[in-house]
N, C-alpha and C positions, 0 to 999 in steps of 0.2 A: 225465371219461372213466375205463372202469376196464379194468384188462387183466388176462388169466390167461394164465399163463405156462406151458406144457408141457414136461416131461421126461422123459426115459428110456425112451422108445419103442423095440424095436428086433427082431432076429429071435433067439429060440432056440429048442432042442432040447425034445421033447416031456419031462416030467418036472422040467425046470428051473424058475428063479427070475428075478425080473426085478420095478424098483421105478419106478414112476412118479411124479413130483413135480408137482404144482399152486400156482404161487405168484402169491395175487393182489394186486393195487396200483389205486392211483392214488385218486380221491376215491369210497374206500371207508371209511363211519363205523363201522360195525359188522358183522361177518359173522356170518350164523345159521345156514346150513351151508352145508358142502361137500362131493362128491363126485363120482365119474366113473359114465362112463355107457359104451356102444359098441356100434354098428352094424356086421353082417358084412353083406359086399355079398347082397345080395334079401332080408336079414333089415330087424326092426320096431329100432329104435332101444331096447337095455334098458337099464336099472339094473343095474350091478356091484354099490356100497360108494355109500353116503352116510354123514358123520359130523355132528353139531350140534356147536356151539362149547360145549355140557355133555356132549359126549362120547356123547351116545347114536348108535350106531351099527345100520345096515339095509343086508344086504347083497339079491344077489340069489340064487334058492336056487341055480343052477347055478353057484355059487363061496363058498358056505359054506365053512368048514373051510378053504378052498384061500387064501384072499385076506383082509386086514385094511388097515383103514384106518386111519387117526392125522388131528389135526390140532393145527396147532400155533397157538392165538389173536395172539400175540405177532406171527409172522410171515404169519401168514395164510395157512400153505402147507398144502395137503392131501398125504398120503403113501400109496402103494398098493404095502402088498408083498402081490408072485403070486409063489406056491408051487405045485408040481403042475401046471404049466401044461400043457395040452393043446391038440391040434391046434384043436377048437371055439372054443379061448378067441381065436383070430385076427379081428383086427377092428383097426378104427379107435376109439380110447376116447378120447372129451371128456371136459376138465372142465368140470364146472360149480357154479357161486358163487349161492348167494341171500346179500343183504346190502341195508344202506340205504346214503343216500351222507348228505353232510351239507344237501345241497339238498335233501333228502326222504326223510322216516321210510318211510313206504312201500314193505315191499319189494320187490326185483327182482330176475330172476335175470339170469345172463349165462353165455357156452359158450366156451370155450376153441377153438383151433383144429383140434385133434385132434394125436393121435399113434398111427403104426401100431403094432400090436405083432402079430407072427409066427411062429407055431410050428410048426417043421416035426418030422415024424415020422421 
C-alpha cells in the first residue's frame, strides 16, 4: 500500500504566498518523480510543477516564475511554494507520485487526495 499525504491547503488574499507539502510512504522502493497537478470546477485537470528525483523540474506555463517545486529523496516529500497567487490559481491541487514498490520495478503512479487552495480578490 502506498499513501501521499497532503498539506497546506487553504484560503488567501490575491498577491500572497502559500506552501503545499506531499509526503509519500508506505512500500514505496524508489521514487522517480513528483508533482502536483489541479482541477478548477468545469476546467480539464492541468499540470502545476513536476520535479524528478535528479532534480529536473516542468512546470506549467500559467505558473512559471510564480511557483517552484523541491523534492526532497531522503523523505520523499514534494514542496510547492506559490508566490503571486491569483484569483485563477483557485482549484483543488493533487499530488501525484510515480515510483516502484519492492514487489515490482515497474512503474506506477498514484494521486493524493487533494487539497483546496483559494484566492480571494
Amino acid at each position: 500500500q502506498v499513501y501521499l499525504v497532503e498539506s497546506g491547503g487553504g484560503l488567501v488574499q490575491a498577491g500572497g504566498s502559500l506552501g503545499l507539502s506531499c509526503a509519500a510512504s508506505g512500500s514505496i522502493d524508489r521514487v522517480g518523480a513528483m508533482g502536483w497537478y489541479r482541477q478548477a470546477p468545469g476546467k480539464q485537470r492541468e499540470l502545476v510543477a513536476q520535479v524528478t528525483s535528479m532534480g529536473s523540474t516542468n512546470y506549467g506555463n500559467s505558473v512559471k516564475g510564480r511557483f517552484t517545486i523541491s523534492l526532497d529523496n531522503v523523505e520523499k516529500t514534494a514542496y510547492l511554494q506559490m508566490n503571486g497567487l491569483k484569483p485563477e490559481d483557485t482549484a483543488v491541487y493533487y499530488c501525484n507520485a510515480i515510483f516502484t514498490t519492492l514487489d515490482s520495478e515497474v512503474p506506477r503512479d498514484d494521486w493524493g487526495q487533494g487539497t483546496q487552495v483559494t484566492v480571494s480578490s
